[in-house]
N, C-alpha and C positions, 0 to 999 in steps of 0.2 A: 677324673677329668682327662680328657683325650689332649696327647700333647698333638703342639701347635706345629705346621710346618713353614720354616722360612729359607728362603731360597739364600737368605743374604744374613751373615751372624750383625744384630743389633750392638755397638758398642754403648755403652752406659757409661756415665761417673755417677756413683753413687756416695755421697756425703757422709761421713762415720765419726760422729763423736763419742766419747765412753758415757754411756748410761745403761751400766749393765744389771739388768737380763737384756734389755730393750732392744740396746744395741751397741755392738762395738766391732774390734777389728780383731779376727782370728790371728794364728799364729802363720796362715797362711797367705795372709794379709785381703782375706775375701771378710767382707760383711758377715759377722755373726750375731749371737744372742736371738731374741723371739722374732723381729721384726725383722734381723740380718737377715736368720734362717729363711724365714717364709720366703725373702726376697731371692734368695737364692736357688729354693723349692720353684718358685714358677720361672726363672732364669735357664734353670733347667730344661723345662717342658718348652720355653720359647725361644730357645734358642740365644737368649742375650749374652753377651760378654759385659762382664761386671770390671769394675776397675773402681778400689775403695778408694776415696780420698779422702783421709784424715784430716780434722778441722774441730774448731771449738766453736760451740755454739752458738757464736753471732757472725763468725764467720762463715760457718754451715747458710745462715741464713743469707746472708748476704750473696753466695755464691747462687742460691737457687733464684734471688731477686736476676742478680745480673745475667744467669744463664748459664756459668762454668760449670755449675752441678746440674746431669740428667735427672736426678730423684735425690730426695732428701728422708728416710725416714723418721716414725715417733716427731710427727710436729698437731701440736693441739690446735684446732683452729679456732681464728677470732675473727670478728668484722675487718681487719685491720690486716692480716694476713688471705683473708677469703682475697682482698680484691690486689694484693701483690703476690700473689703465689696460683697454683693450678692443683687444685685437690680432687681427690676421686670421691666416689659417694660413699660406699658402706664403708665404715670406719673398722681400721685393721687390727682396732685393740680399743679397749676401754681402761680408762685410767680414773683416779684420784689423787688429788694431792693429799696429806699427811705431814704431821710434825712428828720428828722426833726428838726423844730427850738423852743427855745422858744419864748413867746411872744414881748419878751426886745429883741432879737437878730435881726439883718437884714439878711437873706440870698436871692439876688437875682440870682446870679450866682456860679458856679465853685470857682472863683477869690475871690468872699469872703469867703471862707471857710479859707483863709489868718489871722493866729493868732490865730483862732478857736480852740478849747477842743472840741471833739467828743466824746461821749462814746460808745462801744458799745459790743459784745460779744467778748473774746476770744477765738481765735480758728474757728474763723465764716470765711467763705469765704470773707464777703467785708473785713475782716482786710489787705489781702495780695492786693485784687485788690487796694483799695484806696492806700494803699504804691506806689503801682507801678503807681498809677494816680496822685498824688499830687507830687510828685518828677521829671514828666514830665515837669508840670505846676509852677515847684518852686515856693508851696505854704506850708508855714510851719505853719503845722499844729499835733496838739499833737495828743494822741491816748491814750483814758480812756479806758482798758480792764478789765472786770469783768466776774464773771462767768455763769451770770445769767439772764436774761432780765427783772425782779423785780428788778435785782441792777441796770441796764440801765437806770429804768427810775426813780430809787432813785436818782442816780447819777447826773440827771437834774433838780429832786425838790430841792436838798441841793446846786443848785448852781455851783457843781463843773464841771459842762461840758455845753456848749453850744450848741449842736447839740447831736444828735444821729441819729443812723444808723440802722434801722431793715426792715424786708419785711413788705411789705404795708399790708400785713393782720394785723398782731400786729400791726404797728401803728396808723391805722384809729381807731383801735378796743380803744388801749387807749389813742388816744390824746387828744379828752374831759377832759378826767377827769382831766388830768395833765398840761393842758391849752397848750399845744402842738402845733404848726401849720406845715402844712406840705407844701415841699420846691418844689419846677422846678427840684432837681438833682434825675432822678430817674436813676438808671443802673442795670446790673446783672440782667437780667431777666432767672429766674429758674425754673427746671421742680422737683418738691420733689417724694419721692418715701419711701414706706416702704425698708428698707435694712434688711439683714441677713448676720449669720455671712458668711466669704468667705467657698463657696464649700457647703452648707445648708440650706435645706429647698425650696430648687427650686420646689417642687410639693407645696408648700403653697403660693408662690410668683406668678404663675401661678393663684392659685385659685383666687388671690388678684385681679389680671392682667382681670380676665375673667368678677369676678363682677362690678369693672369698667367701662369695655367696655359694660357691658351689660345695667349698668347703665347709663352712657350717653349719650345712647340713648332715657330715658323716663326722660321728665321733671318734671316728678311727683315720680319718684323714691328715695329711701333714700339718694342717694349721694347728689341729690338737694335739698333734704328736710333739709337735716342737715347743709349746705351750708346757705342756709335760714337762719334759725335758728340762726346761727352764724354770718351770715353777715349783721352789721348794729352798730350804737355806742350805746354808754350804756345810757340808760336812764337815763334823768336826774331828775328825780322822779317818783315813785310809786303808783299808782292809787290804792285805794281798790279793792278789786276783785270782789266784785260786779258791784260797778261802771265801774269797766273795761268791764266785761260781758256785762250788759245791753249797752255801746257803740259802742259796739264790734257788738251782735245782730241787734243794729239800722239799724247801718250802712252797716251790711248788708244784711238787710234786703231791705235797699236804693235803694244798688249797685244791686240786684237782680231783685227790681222792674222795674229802669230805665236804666241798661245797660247790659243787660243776655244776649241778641241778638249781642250788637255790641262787649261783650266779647269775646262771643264764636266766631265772626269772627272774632276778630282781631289776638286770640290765631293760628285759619289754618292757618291765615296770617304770622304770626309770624314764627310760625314752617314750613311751605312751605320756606319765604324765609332765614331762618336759615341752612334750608337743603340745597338747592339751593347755599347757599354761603359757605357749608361744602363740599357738592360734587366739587366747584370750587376749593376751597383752595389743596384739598386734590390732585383734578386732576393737581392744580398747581406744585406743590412738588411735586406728581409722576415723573411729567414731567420734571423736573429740579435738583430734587436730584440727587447727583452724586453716591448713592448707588443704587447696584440692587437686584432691590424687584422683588419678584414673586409670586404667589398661586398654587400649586399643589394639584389633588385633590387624593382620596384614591388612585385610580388608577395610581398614580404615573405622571401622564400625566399635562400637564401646562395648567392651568385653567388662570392665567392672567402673563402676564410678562412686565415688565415698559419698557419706551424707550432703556434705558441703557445695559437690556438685550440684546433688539431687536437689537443695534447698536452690542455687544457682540458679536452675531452668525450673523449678516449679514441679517438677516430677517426681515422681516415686521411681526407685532403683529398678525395677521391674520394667518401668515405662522409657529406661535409658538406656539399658542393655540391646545390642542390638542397631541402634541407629546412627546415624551420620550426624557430623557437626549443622550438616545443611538444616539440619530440624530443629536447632538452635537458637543461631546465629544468621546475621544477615548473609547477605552476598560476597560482601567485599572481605568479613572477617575468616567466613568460610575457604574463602583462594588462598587466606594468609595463612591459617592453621595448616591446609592441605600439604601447601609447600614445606613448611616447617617437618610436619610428618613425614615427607617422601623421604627428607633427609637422613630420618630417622628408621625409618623402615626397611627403605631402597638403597640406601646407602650406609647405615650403619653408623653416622655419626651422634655426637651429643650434643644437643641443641640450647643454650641460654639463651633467651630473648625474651625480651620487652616487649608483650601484645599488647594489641588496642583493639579491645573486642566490642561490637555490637551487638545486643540481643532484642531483638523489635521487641516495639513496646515503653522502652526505658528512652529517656529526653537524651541523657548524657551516656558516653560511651564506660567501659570498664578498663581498666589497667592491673594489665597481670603481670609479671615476674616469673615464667615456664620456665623450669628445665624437662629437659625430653628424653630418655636415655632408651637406647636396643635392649630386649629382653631376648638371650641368647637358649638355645639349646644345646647341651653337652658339645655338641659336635660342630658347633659356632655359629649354626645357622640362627634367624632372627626372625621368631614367633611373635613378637608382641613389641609394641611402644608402649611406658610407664613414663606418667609425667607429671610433676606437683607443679602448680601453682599459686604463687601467692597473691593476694588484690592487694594493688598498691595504688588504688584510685587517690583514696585521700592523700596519699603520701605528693602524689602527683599534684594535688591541688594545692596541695600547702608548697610545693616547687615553687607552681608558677605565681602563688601569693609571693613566697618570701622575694621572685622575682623582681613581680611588681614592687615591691617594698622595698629593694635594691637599687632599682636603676629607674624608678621613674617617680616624679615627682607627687605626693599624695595629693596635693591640693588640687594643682591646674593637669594633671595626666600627663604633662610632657616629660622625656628622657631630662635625668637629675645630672650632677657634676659626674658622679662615675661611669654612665652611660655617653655622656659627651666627650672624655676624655679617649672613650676606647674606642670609640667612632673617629673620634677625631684622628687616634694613631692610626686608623684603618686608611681616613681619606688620604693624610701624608704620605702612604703606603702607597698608595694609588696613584697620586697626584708626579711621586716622585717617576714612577714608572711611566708615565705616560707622557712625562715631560709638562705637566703642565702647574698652576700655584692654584694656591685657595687661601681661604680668610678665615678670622675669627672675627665678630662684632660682638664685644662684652657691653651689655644694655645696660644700664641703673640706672631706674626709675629715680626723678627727682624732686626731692621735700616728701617723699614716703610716708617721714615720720609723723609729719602734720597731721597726712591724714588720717592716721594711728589713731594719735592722741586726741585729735579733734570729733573725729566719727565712730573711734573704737575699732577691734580687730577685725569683724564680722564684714564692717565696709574694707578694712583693709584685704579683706581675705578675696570680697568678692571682686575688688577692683584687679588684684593681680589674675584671678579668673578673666574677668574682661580682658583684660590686656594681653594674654594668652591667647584666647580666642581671637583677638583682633589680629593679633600678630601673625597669627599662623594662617589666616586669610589671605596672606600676600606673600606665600613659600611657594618656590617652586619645588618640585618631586624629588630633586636631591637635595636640597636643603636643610638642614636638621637646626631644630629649636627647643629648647634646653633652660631648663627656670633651675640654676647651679647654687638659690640659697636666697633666703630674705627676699627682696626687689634688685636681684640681679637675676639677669637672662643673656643668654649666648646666640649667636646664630652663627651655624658653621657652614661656608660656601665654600665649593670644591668646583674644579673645571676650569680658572678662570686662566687666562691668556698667561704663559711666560712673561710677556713684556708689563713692565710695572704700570706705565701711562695706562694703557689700558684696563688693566686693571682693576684702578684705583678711578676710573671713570666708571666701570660698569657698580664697585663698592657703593663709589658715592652717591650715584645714583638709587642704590638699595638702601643706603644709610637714610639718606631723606625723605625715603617715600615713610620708613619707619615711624622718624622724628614729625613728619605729615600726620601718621596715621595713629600718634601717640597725641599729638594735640587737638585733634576732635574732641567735646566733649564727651567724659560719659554720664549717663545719666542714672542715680540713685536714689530713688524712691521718686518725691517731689523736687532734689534737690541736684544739678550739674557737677560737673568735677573734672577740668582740663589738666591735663597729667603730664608730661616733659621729662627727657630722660638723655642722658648724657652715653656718647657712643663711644666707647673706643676699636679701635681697628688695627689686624695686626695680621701680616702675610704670614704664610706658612715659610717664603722664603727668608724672613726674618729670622725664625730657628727651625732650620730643615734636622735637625738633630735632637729636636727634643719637642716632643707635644704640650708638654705641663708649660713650656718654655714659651712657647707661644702660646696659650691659654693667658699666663702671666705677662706678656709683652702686651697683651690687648685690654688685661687690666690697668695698666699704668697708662698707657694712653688713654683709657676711659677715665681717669682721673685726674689726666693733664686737660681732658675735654670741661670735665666738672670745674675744675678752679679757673677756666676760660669767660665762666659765667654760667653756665649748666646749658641743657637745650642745646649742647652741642657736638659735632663730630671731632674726632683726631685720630691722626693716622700714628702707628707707633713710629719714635727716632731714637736711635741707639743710644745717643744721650739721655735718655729718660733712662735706660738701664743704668750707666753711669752712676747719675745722681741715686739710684736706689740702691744699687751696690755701696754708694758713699756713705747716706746715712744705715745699710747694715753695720758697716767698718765703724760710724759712729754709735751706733748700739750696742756692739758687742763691749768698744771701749767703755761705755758707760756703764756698763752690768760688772766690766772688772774692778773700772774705780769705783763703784759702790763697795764690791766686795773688800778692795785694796784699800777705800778709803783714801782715797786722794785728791776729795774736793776740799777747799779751805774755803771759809769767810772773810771777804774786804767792806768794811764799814764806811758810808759816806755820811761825815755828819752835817746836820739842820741845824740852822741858828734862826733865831729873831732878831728884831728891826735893831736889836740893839749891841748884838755882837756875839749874845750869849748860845753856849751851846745849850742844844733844848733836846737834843735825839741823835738818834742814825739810821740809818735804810741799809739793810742787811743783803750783802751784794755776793752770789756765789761765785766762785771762780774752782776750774780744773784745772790741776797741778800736774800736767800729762806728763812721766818719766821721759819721752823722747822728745814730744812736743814743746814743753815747759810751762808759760801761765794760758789757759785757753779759756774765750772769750764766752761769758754766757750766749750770744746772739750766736757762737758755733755750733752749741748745743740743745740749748734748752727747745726748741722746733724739737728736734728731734724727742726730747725727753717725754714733751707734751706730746707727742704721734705714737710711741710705743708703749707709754702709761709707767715708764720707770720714774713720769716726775711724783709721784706719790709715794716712792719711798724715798727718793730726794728732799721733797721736801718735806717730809717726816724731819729726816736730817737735820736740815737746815733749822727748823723750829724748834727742836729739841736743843741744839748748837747754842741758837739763840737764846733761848729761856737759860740755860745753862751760865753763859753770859752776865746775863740781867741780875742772876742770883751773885755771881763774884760781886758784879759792880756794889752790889746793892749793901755789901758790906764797908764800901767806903762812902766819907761823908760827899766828896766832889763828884760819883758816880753815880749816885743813889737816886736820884732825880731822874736820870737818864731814862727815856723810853725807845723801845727798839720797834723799827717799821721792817715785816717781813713779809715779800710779794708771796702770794695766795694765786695759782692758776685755777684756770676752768675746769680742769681736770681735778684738781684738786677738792673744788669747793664742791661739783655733783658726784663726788665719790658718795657711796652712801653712811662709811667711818669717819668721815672728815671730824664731824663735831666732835666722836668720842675721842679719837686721837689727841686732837687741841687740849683737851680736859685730863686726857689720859698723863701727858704729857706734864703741865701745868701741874698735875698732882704729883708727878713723881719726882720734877724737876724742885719744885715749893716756888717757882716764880710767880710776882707779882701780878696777876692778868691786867692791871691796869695801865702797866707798862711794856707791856705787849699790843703794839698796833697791826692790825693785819689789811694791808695794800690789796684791793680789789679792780679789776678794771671792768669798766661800762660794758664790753664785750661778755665778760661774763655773766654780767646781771639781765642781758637779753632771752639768755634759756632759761627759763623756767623759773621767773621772779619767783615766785612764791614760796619753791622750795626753798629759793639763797636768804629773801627774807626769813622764813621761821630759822634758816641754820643760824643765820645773825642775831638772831633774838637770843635763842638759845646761848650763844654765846657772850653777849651781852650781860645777860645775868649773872656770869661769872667777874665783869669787869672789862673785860678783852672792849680794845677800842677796833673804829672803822675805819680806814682813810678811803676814797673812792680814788685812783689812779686812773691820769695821761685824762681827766675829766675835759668835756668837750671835742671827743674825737670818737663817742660809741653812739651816737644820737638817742642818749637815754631821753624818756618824756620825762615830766617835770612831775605828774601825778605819781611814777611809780621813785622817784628821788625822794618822793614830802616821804614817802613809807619807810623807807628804807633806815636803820638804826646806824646813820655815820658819825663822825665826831669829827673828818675832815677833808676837804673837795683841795687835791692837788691838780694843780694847774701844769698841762704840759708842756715841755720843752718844745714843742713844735711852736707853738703860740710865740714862748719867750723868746724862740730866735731871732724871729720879723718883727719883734714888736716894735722895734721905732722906725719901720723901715713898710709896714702893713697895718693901713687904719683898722681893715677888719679882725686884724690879732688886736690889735689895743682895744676895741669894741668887746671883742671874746673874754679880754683877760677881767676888762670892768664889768663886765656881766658876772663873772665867774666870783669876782669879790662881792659885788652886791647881793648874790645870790645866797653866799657861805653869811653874807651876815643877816640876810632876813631867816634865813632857816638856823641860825645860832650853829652855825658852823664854820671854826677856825679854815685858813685858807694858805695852801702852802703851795710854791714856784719851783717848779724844780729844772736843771738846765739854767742856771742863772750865770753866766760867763764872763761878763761885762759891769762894771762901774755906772754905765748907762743906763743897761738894762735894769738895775740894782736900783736903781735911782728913779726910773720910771713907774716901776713896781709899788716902791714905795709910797708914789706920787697917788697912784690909781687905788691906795691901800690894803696893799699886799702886805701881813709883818713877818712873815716865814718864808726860810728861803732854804736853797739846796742848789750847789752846783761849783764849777773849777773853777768862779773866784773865790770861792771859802775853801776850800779843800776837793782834792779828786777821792776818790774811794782808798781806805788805806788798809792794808793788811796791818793784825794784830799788835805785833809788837812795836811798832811803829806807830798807831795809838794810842796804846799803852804808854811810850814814852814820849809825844804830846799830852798827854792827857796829866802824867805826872807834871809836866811843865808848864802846866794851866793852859789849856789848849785856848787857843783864841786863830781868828780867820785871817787867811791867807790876804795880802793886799794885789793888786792889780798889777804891781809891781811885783809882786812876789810869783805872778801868774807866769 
């Protein structure tokens, strides 16, 4: 090969870890062993200055990532390195990886590698493949990583690993010395390659590319020479260098006397059937690779094209040879290729790119993956363009599917929560530059679920279709609308005025046309359906700092819109974040007192008309370390909104039954039944029934002394299901009470259903009753009622002597409230309770 001439010496860093033969650092501190030499061999001819930088293998890489190393040699490539490093094309060595054993170890197969210590590089490619092979084969086996392949094979002299792992160049080279043997497991077979940093140096990785190819073609040339050189085990002693000469001389003087004739034929022999069996292999892979290779020559014109092509255009290779892409391909892919080519022709570079080919005829275009590379002559000049590509149509389709499938919504085709949110930083982006504000309006459709449950999914599915369609009929061309999950939708306005007034005039005017254009009906089959949807609204200059932050600022207000009565707008106010950061501060403390355990039970007890105790209502209180006793009405909202009231009141009921089983060992306590409130959340959990049961068995409490407080609120969703839960429980003994009765406007048909034992009368009523004829009307209805349905009737909130007395009048004989007793912690019942508890007098109040 003709050396190179450069007007200007190249400085290099070239990267040198010890992996010898492969590569390491001379004595003269230049890059040695097969891959140093070579590199040094064309350094040579091209005039580079080399400068070794010593480093351990993840360092090595690391340097080529960031750029401080010009060239890295011996790196095996992977998907994962192709796209952070710069590789040249023909590979400058062929590798496998290999186990070896020591001499004490047995390895005959895979299976015993079972209980085995390997040692071997950190960061090396066999670390991940052996992971994923020995986890197949459930064979457990350890993994010695070090950073060096001098500690690999330290790691084996001291004993502490029984195998190791490196390419068969390093370990034939040192398993002598180390008494090493090598094993049946070979895998990983690898092509190494000089790399560079990404995007660098592609005119020297070429250079590298071309001395290669030119060299293996002569077997007398340096790349075999050094090969040589390098290939073979270490001697196991040192001859005098005389002594070496003169046997060195003899012998071949021998070899020249008695076999110069049948050398020299046996070498054409050799190299004839070596080429013979290149030209095959090569035609083999042409012919079965599933990439397409071609040669073009100056002229633009196809000098060779593979099968792959020829299937491609429909032609036979005969009918391809010779012509222009224009005989192809259309117009526009033909100017694309052209260009690409000049690059590669005319200028000598290496071209990667991403084509979008046309070939008339076909609906859909093709997607290729080119590289393009110079086909040089000894003397550098540029004979020919060679270029593989690979079709990556479908891969391309499945992009823009997984796309689709990403960021827009399947149902209604609009941009989902992920594609709103990155638009949305976009217009912030924007907005802020420009000086100008924009909005969020967070949409929820309202009573959704009715139509769920009443119509089924199909109408739910098609109705949010409508409403998409409708919606996006009244966008203007920057507006973006966005279906972020269930029956909620976004719409994001960007451009609007700095000044707030304004605004919030131009919003609210787009809020109502919405809230207009959401109450027209729609129409479903034979049957209407007027839909209403609650808005919330929230500027960008609310949180110019954070986009999720505004996204969330416009939920809350769309929520403050909904408990306003629905069908409504609300602009966001900082206070609304307040109160939501409040009850987080309250949930979090709630998740720690579950864990900590720091709610207690205070017990308020029931008497009849005649003094006696008959029960208690089981009242929870938080025992907060800094706070001290805190009040259910602080908490319990919040417990019911986040769903920790379900293991609270697991709690509580467990507490209780617990309880029931003490009393129930004494003769004055045994009697005693215990009332524990039951929320909505609680009762359409779908565990509820087996919990109660669960509980009950584990506890051995009496179910019949176990009452469970219900309110009219809850028996609104979904009677049917809360009735069968009640049956069910029922059967076990567990009584009803119905709680705060006359304030959920239950009907009277789904009351006759319902399995109670007893309608407690609310302390709202009791307050006014001598003081509000339509409470005393309420409270008599509420008695008449408990007695034609044979169900007992209990007052609770009873505070007064009067009240007490009027109750009685109207025939109330159950009562509850601070003239008998406030709610009492434990042990302070406990020692009423020893003392024959009897109720508080008015006096006593």
């Amino acid at each position: 090969m003709a050396h190179s001439v450069h007007s200007e010496v190249l400085e290099l860093k070239i990267g040198v870890y010890e992996n010898e033969p492969k590569i390491l650092m001379s004595q003269s501190g230049q890059p040695s062993g097969i891959l140093g030499d070579l590199l040094v061999e064309i350094a040579n001819r091209e005039n580079w200055q080399l400068t070794a930088v010593p480093c351990e293998w993840e360092a090595c890489l690391e340097g080529i990532r960031t750029g401080e190393l010009d060239l890295l040699p011996d790196v095996a490539e992977n998907p994962q390195r192709r796209s952070e490093m710069n590789f040249h094309t023909i590979p400058s060595l062929h590798s496998w990886s290999q186990i070896y054993r020591r001499a004490d170890v047995e390895i005959e197969s895979l299976l015993d590698l079972d209980g085995k210590r390997i040692a071997l590089l950190d960061g090396s490619i066999q670390l991940n493949y052996l992971h994923s092979l020995v986890s197949g084969f459930d064979i457990d086996l350890s993994f010695v990583t070090v950073s060096n392949m001098e500690e690999v094979l330290d790691t084996l002299n001291r004993g502490q690993a029984d195998v190791m792992v490196a390419n068969h160049q390093f370990g034939d080279y040192h398993a002598p010395r180390y008494n090493l043997l090598p094993t049946t497991i070979m895998f990983q077979p690898a092509r190494l390659f000089y790399v560079a940093p990404p995007g660098r140096h592609d005119e020297l990785l070429a250079q590298i590319d071309s001395y290669i190819e030119q060299w293996r073609r002569d077997t007398e040339s340096p790349y075999f020479q050094v090969i040589k050189r390098w290939d073979g085990s270490l001697p196991n002693a040192i001859l005098p260098q005389s002594v070496r000469f003169g046997i060195a001389a003899l012998t071949l003087l021998l070899l020249l006397a008695m076999g110069f004739v049948l050398l020299l034929r046996y070498k054409v022999r050799q190299k004839t059937h070596a080429l013979q069996a290149s030209e095959q292999r090569l035609s083999t892979i042409l012919n079965n690779v599933e990439a397409y290779i071609y040669i073009k020559g100056p002229d633009y014109r196809y000098l060779y094209a593979s099968p792959k092509v020829c299937e491609l255009f429909g032609k036979r290779e005969q009918d391809v040879i010779g012509k222009h892409d224009s005989d192809f391909f259309d117009a526009d892919t033909t100017r694309q290729l052209l260009e690409t080519d000049r690059l590669v022709l005319e200028e000598g570079q290496r071209v990667v790119e991403e084509e979008r080919n046309q070939i008339p005829g076909e609906h859909t275009p093709r997607f290729f993956l080119s590289v393009k590379l110079p086909l040089r002559k000894p003397d550098g000049t540029i004979y020919a363009l060679c270029g593989v590509s690979t079709d990556i149509t479908e891969k391309k389709q499945q992009e823009q599917e997984i796309h689709q499938l990403v960021y827009f919504d399947v149902l209604t085709g609009l941009p989902n929560r992920r594609l709103l949110q990155e638009r949305l930083l976009q217009s912030m982006a924007r907005s802020i530059h420009r000086k100008q504000d924009g909005a969020v309006l967070f949409i929820d459709l309202d009573n959704f679920r009715n139509l769920n449950d009443s119509h089924g999914h199909q109408a739910g599915d098609r109705f949010l279709s409508s409403v998409a369609e409708r919606l996006s009929q009244h966008l203007h061309e920057s507006d973006i609308l966005a279906r972020i999950g269930g029956d909620k939708f976004a719409l994001l306005l960007e451009g609007l005025d700095e000044r707030k007034e304004r605004s919030h005039y131009l919003i609210d005017k787009t809020a109502h046309r919405i809230l207009q254009t959401l109450q027209e009906p729609f129409l479903f089959g034979q049957k209407l359906y007027t839909g209403t949807a609650s808005i919330g609204i929230a500027l960008f200059s609310d949180a110019w700092n954070n986009s999720n932050e505004v996204l969330k600022c416009a939920e809350l207000a769309m929520y403050e819109a909904k408990s306003a009565g629905r069908n409504q707008l609300c602009f966001f106010d900082p206070v609304m974040r307040d109160q939501v950061r409040m009850r987080s501060e309250i949930e979090s403390g709630l998740r720690q007192a579950l864990s900590d355990k720091q709610f207690v039970l205070h017990y308020q007890p029931q008497f009849d008309q005649l003094g006696t105790l008959i029960g208690l209502e089981v009242l929870v209180r938080w025992q907060h370390p800094q706070q001290g006793l805190v009040s259910p009405a602080h908490f319990i909202p919040t417990a019911e909104a986040t769903g920790l009231i379900i293991p609270l009141g697991r709690w509580i009921l467990r507490s209780a039954c617990e309880q029931l089983v003490r009393w129930s060992a004494r003769p004055d306590t045994a009697g005693l039944c215990l009332a524990v409130n039951v929320s909505a959340r609680q009762m359409h959990d779908d565990d509820f029934v087996e919990d109660v049961l669960k509980i009950l068995d584990q506890t051995g409490a009496n179910p019949s002394r176990l009452e469970l407080e219900l309110t009219e609120s809850l028996l609104l969703q979904d009677v049917e299901q809360a009735i069968a839960k009640m049956n069910r429980l029922k059967e076990r003994g567990v009584r009803f009470s119905l709680d705060d009765f006359g304030t959920g406007y239950s009907s009277l048909s789904a009351l006759k259903r319902l399995p109670l034992d007893q309608l407690k009368i609310d302390q709202g009523f009791v307050r006014d009753l001598l003081t509000d004829p339509n409470d005393e009307a309420i409270v008599r209805t509420v008695v008449a009622l408990g007695q034609s349905l044979d169900l007992s009737v209990i007052a609770e909130g009873v505070e007064t002597d009067a009240q007490h007395l009027m109750l009685l009048t109207l025939g109330c004989r159950k009562f509850q409230g601070y003239l008998f007793s406030h709610p009492l912690p434990l042990v302070e019942l406990e020692n009423r309770l020893t003392d024959g508890f009897t109720p508080l007098t008015a006096a006593d109040n």
